[in-house]
N, C-alpha and C positions, 0 to 999 in steps of 0.2 A: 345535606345538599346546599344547605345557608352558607355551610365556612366554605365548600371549596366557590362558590358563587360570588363570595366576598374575597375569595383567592385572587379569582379571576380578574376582579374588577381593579385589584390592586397591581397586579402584572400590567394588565392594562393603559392604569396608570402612572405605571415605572416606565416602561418598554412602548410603547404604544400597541398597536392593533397588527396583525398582522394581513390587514389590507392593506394601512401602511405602510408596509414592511416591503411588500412588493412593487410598490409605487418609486421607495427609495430601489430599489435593486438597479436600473440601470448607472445611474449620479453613481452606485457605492462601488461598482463593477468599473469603473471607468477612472477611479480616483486609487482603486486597488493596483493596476496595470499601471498608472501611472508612478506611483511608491515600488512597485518590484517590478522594473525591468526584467523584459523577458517571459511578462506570465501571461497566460493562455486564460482568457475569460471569454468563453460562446454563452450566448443567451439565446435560446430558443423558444417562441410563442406561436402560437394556435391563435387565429382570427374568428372570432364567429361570427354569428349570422349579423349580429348589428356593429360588425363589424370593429371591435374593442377585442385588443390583444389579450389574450390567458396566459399566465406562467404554461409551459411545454416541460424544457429541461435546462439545468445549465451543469455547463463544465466548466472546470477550473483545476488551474495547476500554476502553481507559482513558479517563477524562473529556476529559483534558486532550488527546485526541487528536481527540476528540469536537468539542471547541468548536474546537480548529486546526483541522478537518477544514471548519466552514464559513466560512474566509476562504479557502479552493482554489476554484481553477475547478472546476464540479460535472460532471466526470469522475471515477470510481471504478474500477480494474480490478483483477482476481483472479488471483490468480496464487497456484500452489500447488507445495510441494519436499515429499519423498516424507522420512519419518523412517525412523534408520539405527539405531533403539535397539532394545532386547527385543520391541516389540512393535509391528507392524505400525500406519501409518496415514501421513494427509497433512495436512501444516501448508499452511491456508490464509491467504493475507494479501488484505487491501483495501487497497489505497494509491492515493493522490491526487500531483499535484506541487505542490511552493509556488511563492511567487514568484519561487524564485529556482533554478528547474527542479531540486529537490533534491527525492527519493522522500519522501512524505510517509507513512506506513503509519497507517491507521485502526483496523484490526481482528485480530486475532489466530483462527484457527479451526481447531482440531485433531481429524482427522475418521478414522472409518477406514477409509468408503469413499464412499459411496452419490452427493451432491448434484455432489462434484467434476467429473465425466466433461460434465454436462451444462451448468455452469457454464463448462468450458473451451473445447467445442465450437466449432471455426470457420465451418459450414456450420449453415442450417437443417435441413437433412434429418438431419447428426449431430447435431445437439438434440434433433430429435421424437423418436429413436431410444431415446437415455440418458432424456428425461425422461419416455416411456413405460415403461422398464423402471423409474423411480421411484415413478411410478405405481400400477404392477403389484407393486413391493415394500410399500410405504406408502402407502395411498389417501388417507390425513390428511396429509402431508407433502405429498404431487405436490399436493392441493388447497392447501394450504396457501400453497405456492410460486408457487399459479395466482393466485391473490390477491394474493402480494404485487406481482406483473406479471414477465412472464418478461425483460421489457427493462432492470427493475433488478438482476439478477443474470446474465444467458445474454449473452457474448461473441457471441453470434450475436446477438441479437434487441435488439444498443445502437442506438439511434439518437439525432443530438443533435452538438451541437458539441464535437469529441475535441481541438482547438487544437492546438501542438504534444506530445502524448502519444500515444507508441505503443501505443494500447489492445491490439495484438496480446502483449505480454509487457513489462510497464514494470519489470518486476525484470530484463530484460535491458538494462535502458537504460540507459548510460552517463553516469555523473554525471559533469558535467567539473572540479566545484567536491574530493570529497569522493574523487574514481576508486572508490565502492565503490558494489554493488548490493544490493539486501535480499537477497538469494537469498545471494549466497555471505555475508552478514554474518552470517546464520540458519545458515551450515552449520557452524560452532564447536556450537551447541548441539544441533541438530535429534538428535543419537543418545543426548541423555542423558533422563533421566527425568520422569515428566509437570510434576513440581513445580519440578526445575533449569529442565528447557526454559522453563518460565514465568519463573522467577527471571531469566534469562539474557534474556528478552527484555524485562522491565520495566529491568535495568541498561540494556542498551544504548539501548531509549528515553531513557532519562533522561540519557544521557550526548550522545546527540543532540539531544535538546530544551538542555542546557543549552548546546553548542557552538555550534549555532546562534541562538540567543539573542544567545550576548555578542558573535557576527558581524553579527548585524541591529543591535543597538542601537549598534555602531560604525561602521556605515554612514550616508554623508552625503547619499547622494544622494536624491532623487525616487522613484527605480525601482531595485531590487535590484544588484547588481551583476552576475550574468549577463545580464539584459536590458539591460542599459548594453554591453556586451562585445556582445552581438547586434545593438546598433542600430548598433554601429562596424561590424559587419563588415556591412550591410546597406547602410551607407553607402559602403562601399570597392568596391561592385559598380558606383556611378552614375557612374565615371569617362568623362569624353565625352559624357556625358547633356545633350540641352539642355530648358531648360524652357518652355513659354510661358502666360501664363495666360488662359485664360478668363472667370474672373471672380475675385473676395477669395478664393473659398474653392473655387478650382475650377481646376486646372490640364491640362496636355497635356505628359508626359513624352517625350521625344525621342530613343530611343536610339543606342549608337554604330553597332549593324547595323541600324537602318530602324526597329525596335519601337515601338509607340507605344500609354502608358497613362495613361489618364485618372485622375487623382485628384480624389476629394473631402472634402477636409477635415473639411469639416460633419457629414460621415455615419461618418467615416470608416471609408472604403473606397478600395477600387484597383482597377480593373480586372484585376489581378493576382491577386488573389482574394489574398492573404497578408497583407495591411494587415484584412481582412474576417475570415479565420481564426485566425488566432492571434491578433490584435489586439496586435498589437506595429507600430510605424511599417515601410515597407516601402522601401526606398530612393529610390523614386518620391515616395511622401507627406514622407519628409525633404526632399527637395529641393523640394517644393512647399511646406513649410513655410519651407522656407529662404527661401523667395522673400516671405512677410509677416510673416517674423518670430518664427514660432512655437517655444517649444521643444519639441522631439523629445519629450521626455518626459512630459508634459503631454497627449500621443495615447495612451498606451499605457492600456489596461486598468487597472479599479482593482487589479485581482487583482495586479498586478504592483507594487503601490507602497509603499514600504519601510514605511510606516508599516502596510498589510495584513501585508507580512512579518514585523514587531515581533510585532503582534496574535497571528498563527498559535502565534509559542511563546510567549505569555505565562503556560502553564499548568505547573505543575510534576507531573511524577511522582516521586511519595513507595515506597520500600522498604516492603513489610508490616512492623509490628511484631512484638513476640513476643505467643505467643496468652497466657500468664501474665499479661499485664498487661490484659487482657481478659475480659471475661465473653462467653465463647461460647456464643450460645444454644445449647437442649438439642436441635432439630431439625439445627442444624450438625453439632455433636459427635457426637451419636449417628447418623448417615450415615456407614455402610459401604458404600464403596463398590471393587472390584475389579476389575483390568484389562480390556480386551478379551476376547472370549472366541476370538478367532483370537491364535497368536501366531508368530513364525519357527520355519523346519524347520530342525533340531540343525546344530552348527557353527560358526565362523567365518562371523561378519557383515562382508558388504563397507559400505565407508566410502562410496564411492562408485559409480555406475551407469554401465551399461558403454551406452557411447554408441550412439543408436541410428543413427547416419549418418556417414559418414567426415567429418573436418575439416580 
């Protein structure tokens, strides 16, 4: 209990305290918006009784993630990792995929309790449940949420073309390009302080926006390079296949155990229903393209086309400046603002959560 005590005291004395972590949060939120044009920083606080503002929640979303965010296919999913620091709460993420099936992340949301349970809900019956007890906490909130539609925020109530994205947990989903996911790339920062955590997650943006950057703009091809890697392996299933056509843009795929699917070019779809959902060629439509000539890539989705890919990171995220060389307005600066008002019971903080199902 001495060394992690003496841990403590040393963090302490690197980083400072994380009272003053929250004290700095409006000055860092205001100096953030000002370096990336375009980004979305809400601070929300709870007044109590002696009237001193508490951390509530905030959001954040950088510009530049804002305008990548609309060349993704428009699926959005939520996914949220529990924080391991002084003080209770849950980092929410929104992420989208790019072209080239890599985690795209839009939003940043650090909360300390209330909207998550019924954002993450699998079932409708567990939605009505959390978004009633929302409700029942905040009648301006739960209306508020009614408004905005419960199918753009509730894992239950999405409906709409999911393509290949696992809307069930996309920070679980294995990147084949990168091997990492947002969740464990968040777990480096999620136990340090309101202001690190932020700092730590605008680096590693930037470090990813700029890697994949100099990857897209060294790409030659048509369509990303995973999607080029998927239409090979799509094509390596149609061995045996024969084709016959119908008409220019209308074939009868042949398979080697009896199967038989109709492609049509034109619309492009498959009776497969795979060439229709993801909108990627299906091994059926490769070979029916094969048959007039068409290239593969040229069917695929625009979402998928390197030059969409370029686009997505063409924004840069910028480090805040120092607030010295700024005039902070007086409503910034003068915003006191202090932690949550729940915080952990005394002890040693575990790093990690103790798994709730065998693996």
């Amino acid at each position: 209990m001495k060394c992690y005590r003496a841990k403590e005291q040393g963090v302490l004395g690197l980083r400072g305290s994380d009272e003053d972590s929250y004290l700095k949060l409006p000055e860092y939120l205001y100096m953030l918006k000002l370096a990336n044009p375009g980004t979305i920083a809400d601070l929300e606080t709870d007044v109590d009784d002696d009237g001193d503002e508490h951390f509530l929640y905030l959001f954040l979303a950088f510009g530049a993630l804002i305008s990548g965010f609309r060349k993704l296919r428009h699926v959005l999913v939520i996914d949220g990792t529990h924080l391991s620091g002084k003080y209770k709460g849950v980092l929410l993420t929104a992420s989208g995929q790019d072209a080239n099936f890599q985690i795209f992340p839009l939003a940043f949301a650090n909360l300390a309790k209330m909207a998550t349970p019924a954002a993450m809900a699998h079932s409708a019956g567990e939605f009505r449940d959390y978004y009633g007890k929302i409700r029942a906490a905040n009648s301006a909130c739960g209306i508020y949420l009614g408004h905005v539609g419960v199918a753009r925020w509730s894992r239950a109530n999405f409906s709409g073309d999911r393509y290949n994205i696992m809307t069930s947990n996309i920070a679980q989903q294995l990147n084949d390009t990168t091997q990492i996911t947002l969740r464990s790339a968040l777990l480096e920062g999620r136990g340090a302080a309101i202001v690190e955590l932020l700092t730590f997650i605008q680096r590693m943006m930037t470090r990813w926006f700029c890697a994949r950057r100099k990857k897209a703009e060294k790409h030659r091809g048509l369509v990303s390079v995973e999607v080029d890697k998927q239409m090979t392996k799509n094509m390596a299933t149609m061995k045996g296949s024969k084709i016959n056509a119908v008409n220019s843009w209308s074939s009868q795929i042949l398979g080697k155990f009896g199967r038989s699917d109709k492609v049509m070019l034109a619309e492009r779809k498959c009776s497969c229903t795979y060439f229709d959902n993801i909108k990627i060629p299906c091994g059926h439509a490769m070979l029916a393209a094969d048959g007039i000539g068409v290239p593969y890539d040229t069917l695929c989705g625009h979402w998928y086309k390197t030059s969409v890919w370029r686009e997505t990171y063409a924004g840069v995220i910028n480090h805040h400046g120092a607030a010295r060389d700024v005039d902070i307005p007086e409503e910034v600066g003068s915003q006191v603002v202090y932690p949550p008002s729940t915080k952990r019971q005394l002890g040693r903080r575990r790093k990690t959560r103790i798994p709730s199902t065998e693996r």
